[in-house]
C-alpha positions in Angstrom: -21.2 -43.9 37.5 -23.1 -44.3 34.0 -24.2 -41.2 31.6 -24.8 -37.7 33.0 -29.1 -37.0 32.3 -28.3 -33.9 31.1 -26.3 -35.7 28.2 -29.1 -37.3 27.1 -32.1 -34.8 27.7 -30.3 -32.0 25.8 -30.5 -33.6 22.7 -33.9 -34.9 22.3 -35.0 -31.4 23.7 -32.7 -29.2 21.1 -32.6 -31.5 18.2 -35.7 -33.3 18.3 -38.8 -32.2 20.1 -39.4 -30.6 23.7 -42.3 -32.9 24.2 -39.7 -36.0 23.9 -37.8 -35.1 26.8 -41.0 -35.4 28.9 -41.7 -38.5 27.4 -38.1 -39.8 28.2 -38.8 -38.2 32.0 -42.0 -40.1 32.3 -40.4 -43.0 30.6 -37.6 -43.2 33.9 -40.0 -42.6 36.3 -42.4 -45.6 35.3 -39.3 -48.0 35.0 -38.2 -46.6 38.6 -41.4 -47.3 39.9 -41.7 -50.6 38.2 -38.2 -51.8 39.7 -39.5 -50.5 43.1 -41.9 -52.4 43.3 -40.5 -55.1 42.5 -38.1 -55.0 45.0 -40.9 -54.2 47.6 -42.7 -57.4 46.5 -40.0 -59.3 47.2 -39.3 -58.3 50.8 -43.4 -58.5 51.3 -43.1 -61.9 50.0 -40.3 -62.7 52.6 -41.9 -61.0 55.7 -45.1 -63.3 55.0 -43.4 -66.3 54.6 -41.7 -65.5 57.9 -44.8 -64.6 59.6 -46.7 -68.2 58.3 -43.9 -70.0 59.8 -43.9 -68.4 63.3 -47.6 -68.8 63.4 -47.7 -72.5 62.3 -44.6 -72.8 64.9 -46.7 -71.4 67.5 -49.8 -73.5 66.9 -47.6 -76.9 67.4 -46.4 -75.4 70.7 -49.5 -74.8 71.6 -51.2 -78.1 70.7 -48.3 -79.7 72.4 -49.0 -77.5 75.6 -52.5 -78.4 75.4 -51.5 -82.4 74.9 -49.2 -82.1 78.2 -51.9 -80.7 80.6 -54.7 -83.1 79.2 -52.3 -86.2 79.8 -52.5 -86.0 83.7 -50.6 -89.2 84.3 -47.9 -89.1 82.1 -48.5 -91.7 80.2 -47.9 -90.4 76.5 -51.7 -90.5 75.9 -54.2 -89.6 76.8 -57.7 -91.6 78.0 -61.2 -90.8 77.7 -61.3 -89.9 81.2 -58.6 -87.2 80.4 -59.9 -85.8 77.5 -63.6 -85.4 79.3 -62.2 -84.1 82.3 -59.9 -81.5 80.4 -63.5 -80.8 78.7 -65.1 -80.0 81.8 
């Protein structure tokens, strides 16, 4: 679909200017680039909100791991005695 390039590059070269058609290619590759990018920022953006996530996720398992093993009794908290002996 859309217009053909050679539609629209004959032109400017034949009844305008040579240099114009350069311009014009230059021109399309800039706004290519630009919409790449764009589009690569976006998925960047998305893979490091992902990644924050998994790594906040993994410090709460971890910091609950770490609560389990210092309560020795079971008790849902943990005492001096735990903490210092988890220390140690």
């Amino acid at each position: 679909g859309g217009v053909d390039w050679n539609d629209l590059v004959v032109p400017l070269e034949t009844q305008i200017s040579p240099w114009l058609a350069g311009v014009f290619a230059l021109y399309i590759a800039f706004a290519v680039l630009a919409m790449m990018n764009v589009v690569t920022g976006v998925f960047v953006e998305g893979a490091l909100m992902t990644a924050r996530e998994d790594r906040e996720e993994e410090v709460i398992n971890q910091v609950r791991q770490l609560f389990h093993v210092t309560d020795q009794d079971n008790s849902g908290t943990i005492s001096w005695q735990e903490f210092c002996g988890t220390l140690d």
